[in-house]
N, C-alpha and C positions, 0 to 999 in steps of 0.2 A: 358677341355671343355670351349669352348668361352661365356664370360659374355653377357649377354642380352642389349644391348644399352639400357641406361633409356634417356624417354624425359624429358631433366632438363630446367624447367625456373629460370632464375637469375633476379629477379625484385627488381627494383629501383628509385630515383629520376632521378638521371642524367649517361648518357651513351654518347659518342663520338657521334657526331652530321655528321662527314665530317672526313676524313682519316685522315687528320691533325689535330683536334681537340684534344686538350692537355686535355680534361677532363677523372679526372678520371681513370689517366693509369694502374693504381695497377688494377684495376678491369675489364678493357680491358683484360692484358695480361693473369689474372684469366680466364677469360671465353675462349679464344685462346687455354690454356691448357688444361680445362676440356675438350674442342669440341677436338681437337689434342691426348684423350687418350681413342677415340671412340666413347663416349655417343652424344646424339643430344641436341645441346643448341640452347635456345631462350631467345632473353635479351625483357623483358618490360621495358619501361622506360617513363615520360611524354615529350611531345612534349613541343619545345620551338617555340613562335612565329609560331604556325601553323606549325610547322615538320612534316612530313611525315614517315610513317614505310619507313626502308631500309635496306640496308643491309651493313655491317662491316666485313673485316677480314672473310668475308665468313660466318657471323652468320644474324640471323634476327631481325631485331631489332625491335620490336613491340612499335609505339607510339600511348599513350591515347592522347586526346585533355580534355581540363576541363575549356578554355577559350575563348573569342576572339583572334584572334591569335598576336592582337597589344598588348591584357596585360596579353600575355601567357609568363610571367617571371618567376615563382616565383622557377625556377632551374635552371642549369649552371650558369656559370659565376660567382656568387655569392653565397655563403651559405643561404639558405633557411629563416632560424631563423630571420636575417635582413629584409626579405622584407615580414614578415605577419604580420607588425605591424600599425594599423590602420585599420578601417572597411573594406576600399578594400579587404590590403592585407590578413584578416581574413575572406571575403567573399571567396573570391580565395580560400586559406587552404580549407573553408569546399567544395569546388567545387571538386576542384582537388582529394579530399577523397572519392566523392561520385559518381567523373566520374571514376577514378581508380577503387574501388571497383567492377561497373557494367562492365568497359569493361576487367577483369580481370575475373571476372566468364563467361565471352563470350568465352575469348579465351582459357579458362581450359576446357571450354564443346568443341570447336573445336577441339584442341591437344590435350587434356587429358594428361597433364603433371605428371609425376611419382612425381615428386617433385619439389618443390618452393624454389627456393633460397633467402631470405628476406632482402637487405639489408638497415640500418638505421630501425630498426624493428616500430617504430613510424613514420609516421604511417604507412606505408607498410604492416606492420604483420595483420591489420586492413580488409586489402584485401583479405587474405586466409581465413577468418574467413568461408564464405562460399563453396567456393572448398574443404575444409577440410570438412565439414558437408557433404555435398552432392555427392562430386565422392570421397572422400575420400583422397584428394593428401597429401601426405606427405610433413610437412615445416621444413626447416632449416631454422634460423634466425641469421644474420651476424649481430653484433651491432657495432659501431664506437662510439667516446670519442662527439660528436656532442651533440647525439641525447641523449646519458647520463647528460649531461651537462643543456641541455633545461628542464628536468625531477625531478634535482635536485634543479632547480629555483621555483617549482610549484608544487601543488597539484595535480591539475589536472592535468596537464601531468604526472604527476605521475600515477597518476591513467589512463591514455589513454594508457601510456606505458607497464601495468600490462595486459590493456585489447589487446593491440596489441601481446602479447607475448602467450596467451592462446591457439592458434592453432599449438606453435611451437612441433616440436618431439623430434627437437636436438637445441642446440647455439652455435654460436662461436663469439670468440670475439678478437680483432687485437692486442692486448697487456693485461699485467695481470693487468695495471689500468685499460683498461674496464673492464676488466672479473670482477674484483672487486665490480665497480661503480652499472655492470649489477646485481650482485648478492643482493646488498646492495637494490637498489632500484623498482628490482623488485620480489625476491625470486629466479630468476631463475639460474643454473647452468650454468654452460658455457666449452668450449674447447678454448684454445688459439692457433690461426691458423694465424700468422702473414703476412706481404708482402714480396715481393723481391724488386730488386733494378730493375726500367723499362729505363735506361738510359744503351746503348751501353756501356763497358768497354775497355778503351784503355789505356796503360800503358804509364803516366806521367812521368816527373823528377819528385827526392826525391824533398820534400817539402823544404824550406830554408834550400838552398846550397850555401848560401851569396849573392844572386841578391836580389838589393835594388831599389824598395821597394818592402818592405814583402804583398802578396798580399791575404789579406781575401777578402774571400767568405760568402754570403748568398742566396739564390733561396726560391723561393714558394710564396704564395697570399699575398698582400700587407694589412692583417689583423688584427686588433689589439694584437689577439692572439700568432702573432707571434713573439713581442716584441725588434721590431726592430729600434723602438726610443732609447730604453736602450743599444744597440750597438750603435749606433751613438753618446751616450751621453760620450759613454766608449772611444771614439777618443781622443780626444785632451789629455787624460793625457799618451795614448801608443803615442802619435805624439812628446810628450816633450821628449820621448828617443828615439825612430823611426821609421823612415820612411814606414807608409804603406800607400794602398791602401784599400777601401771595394768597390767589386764591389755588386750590389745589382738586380738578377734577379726577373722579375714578373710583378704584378700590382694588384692593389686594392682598397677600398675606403681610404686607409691609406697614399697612393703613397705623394698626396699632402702635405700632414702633417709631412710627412717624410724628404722631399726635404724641406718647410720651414722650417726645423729645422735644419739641414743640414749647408743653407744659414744664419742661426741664430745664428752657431755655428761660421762661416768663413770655412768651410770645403770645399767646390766646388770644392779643387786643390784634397781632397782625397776620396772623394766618388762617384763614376759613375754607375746614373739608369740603367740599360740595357734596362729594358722593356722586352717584351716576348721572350722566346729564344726558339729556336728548340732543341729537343733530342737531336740531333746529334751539336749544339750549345752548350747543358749543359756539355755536356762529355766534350768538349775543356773548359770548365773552369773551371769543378774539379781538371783538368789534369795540367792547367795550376795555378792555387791556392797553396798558402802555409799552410794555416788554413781555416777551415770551420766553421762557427759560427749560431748556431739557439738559441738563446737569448728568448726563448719559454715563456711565462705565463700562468696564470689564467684568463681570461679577464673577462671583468666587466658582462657576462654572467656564469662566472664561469666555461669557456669551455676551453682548454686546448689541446696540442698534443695525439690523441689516440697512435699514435704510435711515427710518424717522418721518412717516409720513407727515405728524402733528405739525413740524416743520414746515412741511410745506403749504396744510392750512393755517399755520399764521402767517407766511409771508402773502401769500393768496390776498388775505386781508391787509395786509400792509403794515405788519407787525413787524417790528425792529426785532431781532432774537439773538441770543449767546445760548450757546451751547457747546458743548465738550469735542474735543477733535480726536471723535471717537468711530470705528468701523464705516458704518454708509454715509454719516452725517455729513462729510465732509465732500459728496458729492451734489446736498444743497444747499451745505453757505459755505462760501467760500469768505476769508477771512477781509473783513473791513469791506466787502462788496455788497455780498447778502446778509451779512451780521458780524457776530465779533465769535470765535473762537476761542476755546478757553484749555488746561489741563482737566484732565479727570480729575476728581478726587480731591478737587483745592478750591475748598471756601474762599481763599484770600482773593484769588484770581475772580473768582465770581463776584464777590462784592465787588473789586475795582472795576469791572464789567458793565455792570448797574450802575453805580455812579458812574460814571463815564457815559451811560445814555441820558442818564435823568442830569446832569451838569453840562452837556452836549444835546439841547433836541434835534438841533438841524442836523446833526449826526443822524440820529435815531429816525427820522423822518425821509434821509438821503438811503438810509439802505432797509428801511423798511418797502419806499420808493422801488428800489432795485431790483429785490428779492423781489417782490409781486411781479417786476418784470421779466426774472430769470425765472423762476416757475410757471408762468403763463407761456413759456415759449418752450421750454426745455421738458415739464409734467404734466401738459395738455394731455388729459384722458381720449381725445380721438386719435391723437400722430400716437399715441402707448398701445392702443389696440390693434388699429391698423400696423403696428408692428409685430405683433402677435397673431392677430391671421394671418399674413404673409409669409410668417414662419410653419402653421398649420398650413395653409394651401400648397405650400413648395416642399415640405418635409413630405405631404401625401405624396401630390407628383410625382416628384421625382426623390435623389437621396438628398440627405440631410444638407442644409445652407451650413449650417455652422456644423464642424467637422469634430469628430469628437476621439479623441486619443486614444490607445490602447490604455487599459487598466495595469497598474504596473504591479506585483504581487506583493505583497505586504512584507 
């Protein structure tokens, strides 16, 4: 007997603006599969600079307004958490809270959504509060390492994030440091429902096969969090034995700070910005890299990698990788299996890391090997979805599969 199509909304901050639009791909390609496994999807999301509803990949993308459309910022391009600081950006915040909320209940009474997809449950979860009362929709709340992070700076986000969680039926969360952080901070339960790799797969040479120089890799936002001063700081002592390159995709408020250090070092002959690259650009420099490097932290918000998808499209390709034994990362590389493991914060350790691949290939080539193996089995984008509608179909049905705790009072 054929299952009933549910109308599912996936509501969020930010959603792909333009077919090219780099935002957010984990969760594009998410929503592609749930509409691709029959059910009817609608993404909400807030408008930037006066956006307009449209449509994506054949879904509809529903945009609130909450601003003038000159200081309708305070998503894409940049994380959130930076730009609501000072009475603006705190006006904005409660704006954006109070016009999402209202035209969220408009558009649950038009569609009548079977269920709400939640994600960054602070404050989003904030929105269903009334659709859950009133037509009864059922929420699922998706949390990421962000919105944990902001929660554990503060009381009251503490306490807003307890109160955005109160309408959920189910959780899930992108790594077991959220699932962790989420249980810790808010009482509630969680399922761990990870990402795939949203980068085309095409098969590279093995990684250092003797062409000099040895060419690392880095990709993603030019953010403090990502700790990509401490790889740069790690050059010059791998340059006194050899010869690499780091090429550095992306951009962000850090870019500048980056590049003067860089120039501070004398490095300009071995490190080259790329600046934004296309999909089909990233894939040629997995492919063409010999090591992969995310040098991840704690930043001075205490926020951290929920997951690390880039991760997982380098080992996809067959990239050898170190990176920091930091928040999700460490649920895909496990140490000397899928890569090598490093401290936060320590040039020393990173250089010895690097040599150590590049004076070891058959190293670098066994857990480059590996990795491609444990991501293809463990971040397959089909077994990730059908875990996710199965959560949506049985959360409708009937009550919640994953059980979710009382909220405990601040």
């Amino acid at each position: 007997m054929k299952k009933k199509a549910l109308n599912i909304c996936v509501l969020g901050s930010t959603y792909p603006r333009f077919d090219k639009d780099s935002e957010v791909p984990w969760l594009r390609k998410t929503v592609e599969l749930i509409k691709n496994s029959g059910h009817n999807v609608k993404v909400v999301a807030s408008a930037y600079q006066g956006g307009k509803s449209h449509q994506i990949d054949g879904v509809e993308v529903l945009r609130f307004r909450y601003a003038p459309s000159s200081i309708e910022k305070l998503t894409h391009d940049e994380g959130a958490p930076s730009k609501v600081k000072g009475p603006v950006g705190k006006l904005l915040a409660l704006s954006y809270i109070i016009c999402g909320t209202f035209q969220m209940l408009v558009w649950c009474h038009k569609y009548r959504f079977d269920i709400i997809n939640v994600h960054w449950p602070f404050p989003h979860g904030l929105f269903t509060i009334l659709p859950k009362l009133l037509f009864g929709t059922k929420v699922v709340v998706t949390a990421h390492g962000a919105g944990m992070a902001m929660a554990r700076k503060s009381l009251l986000l503490k306490a807003a994030l307890k109160l955005s969680m109160l309408s959920a039926d189910a959780a899930t969360t992108n790594s077991s440091h959220t699932q962790h952080e989420l249980k810790r901070l808010s009482g509630y339960d969680s399922q761990v429902i990870p990402y795939g790799a949203t980068v085309s797969f095409k098969e590279g040479k093995l990684p250092l096969q003797g062409n000099l120089p040895v060419k690392i890799l880095f990709s993603g936002r030019h953010i403090q969090r990502k700790g990509v001063n401490y790889l740069i700081e790690a050059l010059p002592a791998v340059l006194q034995q050899r010869k690499v390159e780091l090429a550095i995709t992306g951009h962000g408020d850090r870019t500048e700070e980056w590049k003067a250090r860089v120039r501070q070092l004398g490095l300009e002959d071995s490190v080259n910005f790329l600046g934004f690259v296309s999909n089909q650009e990233l894939s040629k420099c997995y492919q063409h890299c010999d090591i992969y490097c995310l040098p991840a932290i704690f930043d001075d918000n205490d926020d951290t990698e929920g997951l690390g998808v880039v991760l997982i499209e380098a080992l996809l390709h067959g990239r050898p990788v170190i990176a920091s034994e930091v928040g999700g990362i460490v649920d895909v590389i496990k140490h000397k299996k899928t890569g090598i493991l490093v401290n936060e914060k320590n040039p020393t350790e990173l250089s010895n890391a690097i040599l150590e691949l590049i004076n070891n290939p058959e190293l670098a080539q066994k857990l480059g090997k590996q990795g491609q193996n444990f991501v293809n089995k463990e971040f397959n984008w089909q077994t990730i979805v059908n875990q996710v509608v199965k959560l949506f179909e049985e959360t409708v049905a009937t009550t919640p599969t994953i059980k979710t705790l009382e909220a405990k009072p601040c």
